[in-house]
C-alpha positions in Angstrom: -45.8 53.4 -64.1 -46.0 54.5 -60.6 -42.0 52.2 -59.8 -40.7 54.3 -63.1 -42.2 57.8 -61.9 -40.5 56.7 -58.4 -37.5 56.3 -59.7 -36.6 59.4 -61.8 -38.2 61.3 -58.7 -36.1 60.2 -56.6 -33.0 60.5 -59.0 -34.2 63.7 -59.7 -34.4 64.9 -55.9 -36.0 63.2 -54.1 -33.6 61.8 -52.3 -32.9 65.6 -50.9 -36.3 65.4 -48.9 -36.1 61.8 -48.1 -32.4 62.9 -46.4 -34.2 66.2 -45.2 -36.7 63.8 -43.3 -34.8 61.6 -41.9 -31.9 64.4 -40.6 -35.0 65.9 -38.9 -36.6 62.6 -37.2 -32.7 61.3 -35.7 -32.8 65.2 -34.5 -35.8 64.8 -32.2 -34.9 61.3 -31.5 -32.1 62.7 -30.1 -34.4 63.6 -26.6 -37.1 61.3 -25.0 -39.9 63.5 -25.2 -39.2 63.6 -29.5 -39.1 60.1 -30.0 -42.7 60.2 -31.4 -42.1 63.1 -33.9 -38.8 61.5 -34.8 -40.8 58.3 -35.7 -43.4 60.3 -37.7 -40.9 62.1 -39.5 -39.5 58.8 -40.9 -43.1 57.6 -41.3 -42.4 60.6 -43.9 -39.4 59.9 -44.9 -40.5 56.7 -47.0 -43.2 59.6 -48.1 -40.4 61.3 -49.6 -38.7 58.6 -50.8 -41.7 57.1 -53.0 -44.7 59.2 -53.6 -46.2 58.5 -56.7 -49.3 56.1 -55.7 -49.7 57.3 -52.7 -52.2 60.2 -51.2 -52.7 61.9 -47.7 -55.6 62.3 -45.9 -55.2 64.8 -43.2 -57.6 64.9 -40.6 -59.7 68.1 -39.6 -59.5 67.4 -35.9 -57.8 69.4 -33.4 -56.2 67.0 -31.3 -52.7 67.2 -33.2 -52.9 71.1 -33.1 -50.4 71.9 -30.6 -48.3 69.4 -31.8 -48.2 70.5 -35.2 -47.8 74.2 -34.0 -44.6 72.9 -32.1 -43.5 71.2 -35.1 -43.8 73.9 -37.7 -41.4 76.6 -35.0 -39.1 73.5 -35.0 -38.6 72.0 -38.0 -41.9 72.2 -40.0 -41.2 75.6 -42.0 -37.6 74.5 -43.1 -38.8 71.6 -44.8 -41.6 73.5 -46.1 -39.7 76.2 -47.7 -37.4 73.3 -48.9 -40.1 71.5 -50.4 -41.9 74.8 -52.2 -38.9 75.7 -53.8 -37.9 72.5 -55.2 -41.6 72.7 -56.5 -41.4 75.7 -58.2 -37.9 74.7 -59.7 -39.2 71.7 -61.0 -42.6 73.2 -62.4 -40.4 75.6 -64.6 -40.7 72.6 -66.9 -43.4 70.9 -68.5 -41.7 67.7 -67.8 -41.6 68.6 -64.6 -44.5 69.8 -63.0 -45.9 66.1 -61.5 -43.0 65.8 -59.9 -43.1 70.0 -58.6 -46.9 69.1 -57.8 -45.4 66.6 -55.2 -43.0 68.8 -53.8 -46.0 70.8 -53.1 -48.1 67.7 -51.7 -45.2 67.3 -49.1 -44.9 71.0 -48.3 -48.3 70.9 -46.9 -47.0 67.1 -44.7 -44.4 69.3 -43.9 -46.8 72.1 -42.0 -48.9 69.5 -40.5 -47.6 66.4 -40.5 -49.7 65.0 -37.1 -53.2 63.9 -38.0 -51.8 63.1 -41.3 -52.3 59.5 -42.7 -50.5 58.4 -45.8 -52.4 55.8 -47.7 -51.7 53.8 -51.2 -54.2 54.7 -54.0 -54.6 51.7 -56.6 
């Protein structure tokens, strides 16, 4: 179920925030000090790509704070707002609100993205 629900979500516009994701990583890969952040952000990107079966945990500690306050005046609010409005759009729907209910999950990636862990759930 979970390959099907991929599929039509990223038919569907998916592929918008996996492009969104990796646009954003080659960005900061462009300097040496972004290289991590680059390398998260395609961490994400496969996120994006396929998340139906898959969860994130994001951890309470403060170690990534000033890193993910750097991120969202960089790059993290435009793929928020991306992500929340293709959420709404697709929760218009009945059909679509699992896959607007994603949008959402990745809006919140999308504001804090360091201290994030992406997992598989079975």
């Amino acid at each position: 179920m979970n390959f099907l629900m991929n599929l039509i979500w990223f038919v569907l516009g998916g592929f918008i925030s996996f492009i969104s994701w990796i646009v954003i990583g080659i960005l900061w890969c462009l300097t040496i000090v972004g290289i991590p952040i680059g390398m998260q952000c395609f961490k994400f990107a496969v996120m994006a790509a396929v998340p139906f079966g898959r969860e994130i945990r994001i951890s309470e500690s403060g170690t990534s704070l000033v890193l993910n306050i750097i991120w969202m005046l960089l790059g993290g609010l435009a793929l928020a707002a991306e992500e929340v409005i293709m959420g709404v759009i697709f929760c218009m729907t009945i059909v679509g609100i699992p896959f607007g209910m994603q949008h959402f999950k990745h809006a919140k990636l999308a504001l804090m993205p360091f201290g994030a862990e992406i997992y598989r759930v079975a």
